[in-house]
N, C-alpha and C positions, 0 to 999 in steps of 0.2 A: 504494500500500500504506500503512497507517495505520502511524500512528509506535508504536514499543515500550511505550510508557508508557499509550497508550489502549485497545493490543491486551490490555495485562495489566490495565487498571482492566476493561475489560468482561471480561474473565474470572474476573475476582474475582465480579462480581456476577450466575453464572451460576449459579442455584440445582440442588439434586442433591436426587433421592429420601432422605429421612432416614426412620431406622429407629427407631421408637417400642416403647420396651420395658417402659413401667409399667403398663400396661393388660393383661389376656387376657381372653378369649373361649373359652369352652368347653375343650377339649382344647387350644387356642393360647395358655395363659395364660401360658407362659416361652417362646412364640418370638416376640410381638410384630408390629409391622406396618408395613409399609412406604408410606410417604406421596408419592404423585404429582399435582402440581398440584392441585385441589380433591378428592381421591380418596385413600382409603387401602387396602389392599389385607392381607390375613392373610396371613406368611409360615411356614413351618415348617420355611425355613433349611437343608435338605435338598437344593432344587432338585428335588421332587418334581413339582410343576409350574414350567414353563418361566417363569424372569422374568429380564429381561438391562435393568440399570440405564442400561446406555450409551444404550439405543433410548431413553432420554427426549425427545432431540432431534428422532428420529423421531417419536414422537407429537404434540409441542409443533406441527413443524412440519406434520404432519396437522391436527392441529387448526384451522390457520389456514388451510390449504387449502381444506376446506371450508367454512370460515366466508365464504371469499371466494367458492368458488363457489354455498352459500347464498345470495349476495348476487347473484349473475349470473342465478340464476335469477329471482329477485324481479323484479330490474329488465326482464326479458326477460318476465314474465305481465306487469308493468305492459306492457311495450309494448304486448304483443299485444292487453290489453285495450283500449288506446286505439286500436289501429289498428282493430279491430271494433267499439267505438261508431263512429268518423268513417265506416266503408263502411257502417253501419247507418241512420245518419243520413240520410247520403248516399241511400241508396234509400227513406227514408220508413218502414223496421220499425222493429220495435222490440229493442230492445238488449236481447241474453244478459245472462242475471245474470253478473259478470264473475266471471273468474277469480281463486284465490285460491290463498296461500301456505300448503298445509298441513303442510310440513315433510320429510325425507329419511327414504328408509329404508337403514337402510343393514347392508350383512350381512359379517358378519366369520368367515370358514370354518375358520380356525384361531387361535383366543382366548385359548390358554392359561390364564391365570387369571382373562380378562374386561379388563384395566386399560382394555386401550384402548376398548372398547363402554363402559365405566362412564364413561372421562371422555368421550364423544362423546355421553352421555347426559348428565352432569351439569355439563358444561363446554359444551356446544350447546343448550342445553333446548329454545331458540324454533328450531332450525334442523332438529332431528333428532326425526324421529316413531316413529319404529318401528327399534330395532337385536336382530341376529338374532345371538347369538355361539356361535357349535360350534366343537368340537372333539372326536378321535377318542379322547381319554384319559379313560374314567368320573372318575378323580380331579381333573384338570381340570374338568370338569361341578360336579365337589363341590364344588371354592375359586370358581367362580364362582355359584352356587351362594348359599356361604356370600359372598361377598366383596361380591354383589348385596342381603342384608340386611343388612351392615354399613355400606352407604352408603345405603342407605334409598332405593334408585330404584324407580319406578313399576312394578310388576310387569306391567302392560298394556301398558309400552312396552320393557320386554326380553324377550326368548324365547330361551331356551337348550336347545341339543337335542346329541347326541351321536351323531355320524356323521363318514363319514372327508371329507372337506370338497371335492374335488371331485364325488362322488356327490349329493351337498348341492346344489352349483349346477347341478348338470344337470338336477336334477329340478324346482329352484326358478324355473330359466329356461325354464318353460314350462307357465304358469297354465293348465290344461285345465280349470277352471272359468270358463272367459269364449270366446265367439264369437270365431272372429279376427277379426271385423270391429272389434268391441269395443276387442280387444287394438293392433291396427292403430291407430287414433283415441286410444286411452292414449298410446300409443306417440309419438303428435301432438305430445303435449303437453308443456312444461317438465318438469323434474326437481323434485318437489315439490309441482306443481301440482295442484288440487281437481278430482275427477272432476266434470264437467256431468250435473245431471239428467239430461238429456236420452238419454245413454247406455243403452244397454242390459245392466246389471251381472247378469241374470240366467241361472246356467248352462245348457248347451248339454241336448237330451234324449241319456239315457245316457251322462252324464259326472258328475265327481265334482260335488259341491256345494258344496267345502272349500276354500280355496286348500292346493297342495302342500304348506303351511309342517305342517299341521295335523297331517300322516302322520309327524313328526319329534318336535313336540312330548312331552312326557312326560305323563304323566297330570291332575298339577295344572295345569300350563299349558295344558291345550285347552278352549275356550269353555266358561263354564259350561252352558250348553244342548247340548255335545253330548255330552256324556256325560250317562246315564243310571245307576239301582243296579245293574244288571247289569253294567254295563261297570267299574263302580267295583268291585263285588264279584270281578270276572275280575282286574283288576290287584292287586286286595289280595292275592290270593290267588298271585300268582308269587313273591313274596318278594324279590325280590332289583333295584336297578339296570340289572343288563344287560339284563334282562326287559320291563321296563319302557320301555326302548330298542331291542328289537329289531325294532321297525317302523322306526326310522329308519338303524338297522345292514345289514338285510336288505334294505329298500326295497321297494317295490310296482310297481318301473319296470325295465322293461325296459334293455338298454343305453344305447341310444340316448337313454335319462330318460323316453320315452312308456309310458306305463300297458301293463303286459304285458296279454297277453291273458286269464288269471285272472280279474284284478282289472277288466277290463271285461265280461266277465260276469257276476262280481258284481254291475257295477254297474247293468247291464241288470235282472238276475233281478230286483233290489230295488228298481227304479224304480217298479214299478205298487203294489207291496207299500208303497211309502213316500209315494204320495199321500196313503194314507188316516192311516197314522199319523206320518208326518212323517220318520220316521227309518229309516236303511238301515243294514245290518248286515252288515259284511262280513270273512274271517278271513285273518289273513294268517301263514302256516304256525303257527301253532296260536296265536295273541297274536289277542285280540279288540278291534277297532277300530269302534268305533258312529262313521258321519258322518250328522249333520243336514242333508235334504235344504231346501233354502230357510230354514233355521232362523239359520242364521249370516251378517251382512251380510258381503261383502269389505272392508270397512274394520277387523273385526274382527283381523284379522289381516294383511299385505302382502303384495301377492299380485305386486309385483316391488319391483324394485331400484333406486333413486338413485345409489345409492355402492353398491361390494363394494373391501373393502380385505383386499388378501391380502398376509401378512409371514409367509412360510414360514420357517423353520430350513435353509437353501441354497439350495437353484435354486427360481425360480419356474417353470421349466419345465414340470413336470409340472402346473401349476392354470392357464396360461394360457388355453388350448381351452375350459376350463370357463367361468373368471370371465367372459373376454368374451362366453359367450351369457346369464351371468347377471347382468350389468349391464344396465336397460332403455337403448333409445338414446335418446342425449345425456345418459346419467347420466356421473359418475364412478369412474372405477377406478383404485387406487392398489395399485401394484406394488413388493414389494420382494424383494431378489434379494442374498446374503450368499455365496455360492461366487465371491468375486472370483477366488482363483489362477485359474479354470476362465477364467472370462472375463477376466481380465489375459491371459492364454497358455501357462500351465503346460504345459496338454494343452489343444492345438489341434484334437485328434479328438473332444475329449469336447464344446468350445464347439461345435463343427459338429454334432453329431447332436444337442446341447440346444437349441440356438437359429438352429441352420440355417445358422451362419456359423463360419469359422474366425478368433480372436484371437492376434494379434500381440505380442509379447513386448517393444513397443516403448513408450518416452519417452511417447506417447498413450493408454497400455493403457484409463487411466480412463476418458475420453472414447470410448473404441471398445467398454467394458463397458456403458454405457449407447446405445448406436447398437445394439449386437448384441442387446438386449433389446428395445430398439424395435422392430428388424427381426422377432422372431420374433411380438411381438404382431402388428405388421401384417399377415404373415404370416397369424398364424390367424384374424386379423378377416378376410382376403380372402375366406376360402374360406365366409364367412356372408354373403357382400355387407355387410361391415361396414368402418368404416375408425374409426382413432384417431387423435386430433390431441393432441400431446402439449403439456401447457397448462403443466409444471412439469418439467422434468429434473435432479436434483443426484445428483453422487458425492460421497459423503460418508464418511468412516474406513473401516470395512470393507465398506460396502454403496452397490450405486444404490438410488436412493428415486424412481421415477417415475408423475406423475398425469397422464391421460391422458384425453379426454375420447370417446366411442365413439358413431357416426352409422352410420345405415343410408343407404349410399352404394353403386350397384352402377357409379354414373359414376364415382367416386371411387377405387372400387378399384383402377381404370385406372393412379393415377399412383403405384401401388406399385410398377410399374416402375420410371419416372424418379426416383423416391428411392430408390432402392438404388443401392449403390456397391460396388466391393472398389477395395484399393488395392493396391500395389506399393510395398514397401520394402526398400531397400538391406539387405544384412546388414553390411558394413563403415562406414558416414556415416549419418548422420538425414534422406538425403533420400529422400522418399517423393511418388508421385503417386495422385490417387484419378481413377477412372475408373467414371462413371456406367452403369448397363446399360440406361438407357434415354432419352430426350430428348424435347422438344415444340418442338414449332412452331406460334407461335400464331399466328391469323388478323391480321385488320386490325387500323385504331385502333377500329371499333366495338364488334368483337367485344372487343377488349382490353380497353374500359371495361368490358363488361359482365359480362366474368371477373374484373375489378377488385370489382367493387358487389358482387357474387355473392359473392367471399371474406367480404366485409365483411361480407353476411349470415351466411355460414358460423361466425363468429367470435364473432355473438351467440348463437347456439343455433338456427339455423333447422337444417334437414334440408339435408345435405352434397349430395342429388344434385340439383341446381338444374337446372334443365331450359333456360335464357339459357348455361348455359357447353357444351353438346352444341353440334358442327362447329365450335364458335369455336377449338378445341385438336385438332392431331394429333400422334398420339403413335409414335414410334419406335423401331428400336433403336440406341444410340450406335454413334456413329465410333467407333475406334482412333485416335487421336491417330499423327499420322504420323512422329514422332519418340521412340513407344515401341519400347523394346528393352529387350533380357535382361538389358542391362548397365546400370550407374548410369553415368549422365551425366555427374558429378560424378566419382568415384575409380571407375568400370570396375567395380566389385562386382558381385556375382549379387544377383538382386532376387527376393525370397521374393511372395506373393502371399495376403493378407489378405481375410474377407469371407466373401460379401455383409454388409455391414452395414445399417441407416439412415442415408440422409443427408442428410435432411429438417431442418426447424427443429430444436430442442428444447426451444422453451418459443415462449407467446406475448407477447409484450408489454404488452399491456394486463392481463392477469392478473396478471402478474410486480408491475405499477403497482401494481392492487390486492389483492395479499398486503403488500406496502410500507405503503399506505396503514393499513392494519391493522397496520402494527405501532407506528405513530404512538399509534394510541390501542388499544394493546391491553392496557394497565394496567387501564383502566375495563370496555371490553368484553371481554377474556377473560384474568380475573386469576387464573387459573390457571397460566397459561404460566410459565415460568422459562427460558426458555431464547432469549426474546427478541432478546437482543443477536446471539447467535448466528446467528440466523434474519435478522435483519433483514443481517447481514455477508454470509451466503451470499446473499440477495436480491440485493445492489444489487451482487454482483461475477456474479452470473448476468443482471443487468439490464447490464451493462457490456460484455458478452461479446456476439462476432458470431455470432447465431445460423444464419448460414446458410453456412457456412465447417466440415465436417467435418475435425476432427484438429488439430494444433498440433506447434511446433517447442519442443524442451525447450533455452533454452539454456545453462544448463551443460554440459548433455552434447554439447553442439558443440563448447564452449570446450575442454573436457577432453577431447576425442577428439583434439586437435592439438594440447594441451597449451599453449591459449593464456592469456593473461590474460583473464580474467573482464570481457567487456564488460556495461554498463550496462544492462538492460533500457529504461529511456528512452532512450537513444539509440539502441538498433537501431532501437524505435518511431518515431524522429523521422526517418529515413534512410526508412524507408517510407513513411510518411507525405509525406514531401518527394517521392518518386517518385511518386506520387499512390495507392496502395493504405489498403487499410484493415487496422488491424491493433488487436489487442486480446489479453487473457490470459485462461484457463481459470479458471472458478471455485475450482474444486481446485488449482489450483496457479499463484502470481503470476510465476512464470518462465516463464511459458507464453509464445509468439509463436503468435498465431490470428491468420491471413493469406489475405487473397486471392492473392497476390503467387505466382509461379509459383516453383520450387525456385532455378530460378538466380537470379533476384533478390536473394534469400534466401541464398546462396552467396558471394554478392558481393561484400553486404555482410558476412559476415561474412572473406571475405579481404580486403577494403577494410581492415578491423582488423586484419588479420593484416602487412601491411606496417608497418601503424603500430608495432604489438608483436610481430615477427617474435621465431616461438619459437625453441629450441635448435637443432632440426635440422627444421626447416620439406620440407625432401627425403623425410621418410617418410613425410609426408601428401600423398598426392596433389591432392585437392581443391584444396591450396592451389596448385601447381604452375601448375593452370590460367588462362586470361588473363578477367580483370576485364571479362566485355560489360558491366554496365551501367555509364553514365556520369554521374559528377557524384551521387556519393555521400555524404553532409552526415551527419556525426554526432554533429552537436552536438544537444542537449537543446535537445527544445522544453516551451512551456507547455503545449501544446492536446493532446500525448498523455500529460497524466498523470491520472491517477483526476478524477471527475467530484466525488462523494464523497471527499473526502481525510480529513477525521476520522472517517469508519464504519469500523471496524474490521474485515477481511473477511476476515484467515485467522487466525483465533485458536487457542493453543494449547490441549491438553486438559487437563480440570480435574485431571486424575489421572494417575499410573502407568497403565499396564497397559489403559488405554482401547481394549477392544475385542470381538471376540464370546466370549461366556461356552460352557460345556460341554452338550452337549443334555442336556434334562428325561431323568433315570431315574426311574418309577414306582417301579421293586422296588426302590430301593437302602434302603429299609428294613430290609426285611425279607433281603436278602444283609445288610445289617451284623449284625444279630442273629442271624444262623448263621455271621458269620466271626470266630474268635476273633482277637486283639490280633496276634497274629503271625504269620496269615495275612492278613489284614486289610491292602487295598494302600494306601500313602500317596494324602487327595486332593492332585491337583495345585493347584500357587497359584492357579489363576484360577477353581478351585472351590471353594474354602475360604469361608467364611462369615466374614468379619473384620467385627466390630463398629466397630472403629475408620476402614473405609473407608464414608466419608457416601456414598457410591453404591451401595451394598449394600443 
């Protein structure tokens, strides 16, 4: 852990959104704006649309995720293009024009007021081609809107539309203007990469000629060729925003996101009709939509997904299903999830039917909030032959923030078994067992190699289901450990019963390197960020951490359960470590014990200390009562278990009071304050109040 004096110098130098108030903008000219990394953003100080100062961290640390994995992609087309000159070579043709970096698209289903598609746009330029920001509030639509010509971004590379944002990705995750064969071979290919000539980009007979985005758009947003004076004159003529939106409110899809059957009629009747004159005309409950057949190239527009980052207002539950059919595979998806009580363990019935698993009210809550969110994604990738490999994990103040990278794998799906777990914990002591529901046994040493090379492939971006790892692994269902029981082992307790969770990695290493490596030079290449120090702290204690080791031991709360002296955190480390185990602490929290080590180990040593500093009445703890099996317990400090990093600073305080989630967006609270008089009028509460004097405001 970094000393007091470095934890507070990097917390000094953590910059905070500031509120600029001598400038206005139309109707905004006395409420000013708020400034986030290269981006500033109209406020009107109401909380009319959603904007929460604290997620700066959140975004900062977005931002470098994907800049990193912009960079994995790159380096992965260069491969692939080397490895197809050398077989090209090799056989005497001649070499594809090679592949190319044309940048991410990336789609943001609830935007609120845009910040984060503005700064992924004007903080990413070379990495991010096409961002798609909705949200289900017209008012929202309007600060983005207005917020999108205050920052002067490319109008060709944002598209803002107004729909409620899982409807969004179902429709979007499934371009009916391309062959599947087409779709399939896109699909081939890196996250950002140049479609080949060679493809066949032309739509199917009697299908749309649009990509889906097109049917969401508003009226100035959709290609200038496809609108015609007809169609301009039908939308002049509704008056109003909602109107204007009700193709993308209403939809043209049936549930499942495939084109009802109307709207394929349509697109039949107008198919011969629009040879001759190019364009098909079709109506959707009384709003007229002209699509251009062949008029508009799919580049016009993005016809899938690189990234979808979804940062609901509570559970991400209800957008999972969606987002991952609407991330293409091997793009990424970045998941955030803010109903911590739910998933800490408040209500254990409500974690179970949201995310498929029941949460534990235990010392680990954090660590088993992000396992229970992994589990439900894997979960709904399985059931697409999909799988997620999770490339980033942090619990961070009120929220997990997980990035997740998504492969069409139907071999893959296989070891959603064996990474599931639930555990068993004591309700009386902190000792807990975790018990896998599934196991492998893997073949020989050859097959092993070849599961080995195969990950390795896995890890660049190739396609998860490799055809060298089939019969080299069989898969089962776990033993019961033969020394489980109802009772705790330790002090005789009843032992409650947590899960299914994940209990897989949660993060990968190389990535982890190069989000690091970027924050070395992230002054010059992304001098937006402010939150740096921060990022770079939770990095290197999430690069420190055993990633394949599910759950941890808190110890304070061992100490204080037998009301001992507070032992050392390095010297429990060193006593394990000298028993030859691996041990390490939780990013979120430097008291952690993260152990292979089995419970009684772990028990041992902490009675090993209990003779040493035998408490008041040692008799009302049973634990302790018990005899010492391991032998030759050493707790003295060693060198080799302290921080690898000692001067990074990695659990830094917040910059502020009151550091935490703000009040949801009200639309009407306008117009309720201008019908309530002064003394019906309810007080806001503090953490809705508008204070000029907090620089996070």
């Amino acid at each position: 852990m970094a000393c007091p004096a470095a934890a507070s110098d990097a917390a000094k130098t953590m910059a905070s959104p500031q509120v600029d108030y001598g400038s206005g903008h139309g109707d905004q000219a006395t409420s000013g704006f708020i400034r986030e990394g290269l981006v500033r953003i109209m406020s009107s100080g109401n909380n009319e649309v959603f904007y929460n100062p604290v997620q700066v961290f959140n975004r900062d640390l977005s931002i470098m995720v994907i800049k990193a994995f912009a960079h994995q992609q790159r380096q992965e087309i260069k491969r692939r293009g080397e490895k197809t000159a050398a077989r090209t070579k090799e056989e005497g043709k001649e070499a594809p024009a090679p592949l190319r970096f044309e940048g991410l698209n990336v789609l943001e289903p609830l935007a609120a007021t845009g910040l984060r598609s503005l700064r992924y746009l004007t903080e990413l330029d070379d990495e991010v081609r096409h961002v798609v920001a909705n949200d289900l509030d017209p008012a929202a639509l309007q600060a983005m809107e207005r917020n999108a010509e205050l920052n002067k971004v490319a109008r060709e590379k944002l598209h803002l539309t107004c729909s409620e944002g899982a409807h969004l990705m179902y429709v979007l995750a499934r371009p009916g203007n391309l062959h599947p064969g087409t779709l399939k071979k896109i699909h081939s290919l890196p996250a950002g990469s140049s479609i080949p000539s060679t493809f066949d980009m032309n739509p199917p007979l009697f299908s749309f000629s649009l990509p889906p985005l097109s049917l969401f758009l508003t009226p100035r947003q959709r290609p200038r060729n496809q609108a015609n004076d007809n169609t301009s004159a039908a939308h002049a003529s509704c008056g109003s925003r909602e109107d204007s939106t009700a193709v993308s409110q209403q939809g043209v899809s049936g549930p499942d996101g495939e084109p009802c059957e109307g709207a394929k009629q349509d697109a039949q009747s107008s198919h011969s009709a629009s040879e001759k004159a190019g364009v098909g005309t079709k109506h959707v409950k009384g709003q007229h939509a002209t699509l251009v057949n062949g008029g508009t190239h799919p580049s016009d527009l993005p016809l899938f997904f690189d990234v979808v980052d979804v940062d609901p207002y509570g559970s991400v539950a209800p957008f999972l299903d969606a987002a991952i059919q609407a991330v293409r595979p091997g793009g990424l998806l970045c998941l955030t999830s803010t109903d911590m009580p739910v998933l800490c363990g408040n209500s254990p019935e409500v974690t179970f039917y949201k995310y498929g698993g029941a949460a534990l009210k235990a010392r680990y809550m954090h660590e088993m909030a992000l396992r229970l969110v992994l589990y439900a994604a894997c979960s709904c990738a399985a059931k697409y032959k999909k799988i997620v490999v999770p490339l980033l994990s942090c619990s961070v103040d009120f929220y997990v923030r997980i990035f997740v990278q998504v492969f069409d794998s139907a071999e893959g799906c296989k070891d959603v078994h064996s990474h599931s777990a639930i555990v068993h914990q004591c309700v009386n002591c902190d000792c807990f067992r975790v018990l896998p529901l599934g196991s492998e046994v893997h073949g020989g040493q050859k097959d092993s190699a070849e599961s080995s090379e195969s990950n390795q492939t896995k890890r660049g971006g190739e396609s998860r289901g490799c055809a060298s790892t089939r019969g080299s692994r069989k898969r089962k269902a776990a033993l019961l450990p033969e020394e489980v029981k109802g009772r705790c082992d330790e002090c005789h307790g009843r032992m409650v019963i947590g899960g299914p969770f994940y209990a897989g990695p949660l993060y990968q290493s190389a990535f982890v390197q190069a989000c690091l490596d970027l924050c070395e030079t992230a002054k010059e290449r992304l001098p937006g960020l402010t939150m740096v120090a921060r990022i770079k702290g939770l990095l290197t204690a999430i690069k420190e951490e055993l990633h394949q080791v599910p759950l941890y031991y808190h110890l304070p709360t061992m100490c204080n359960r037998a009301k001992l002296e507070m032992i050392r955190p390095v010297q429990f480390k060193a006593a394990l470590v000298r028993l030859g185990y691996k041990v390490s602490h939780f990013h979120r929290e430097p008291q952690a014990i993260k152990t292979d080590a089995p419970s009684v180990v772990v028990f041992d040593i902490l009675r090993t200390h209990a003779q040493k500093h035998p408490p008041k009445h040692p008799e009302k703890f049973p634990f302790l009562q018990k005899e010492i099996c391991t032998k030759e317990v050493d707790l003295t400090p060693m060198a080799s278990v302290t921080s690898q990093s000692p001067n990074v600073p990695k659990w830094l305080p917040n910059p502020t009071p009151y550091w935490g989630p703000k009040s949801r967006a009200s639309s009407n609270k306008r117009q309720n304050a201008s019908t309530c008089t002064p003394r019906t009028q309810k007080r806001p509460r503090e953490d809705e109040t508008y204070d000029a004097e907090n620089p996070l405001v």
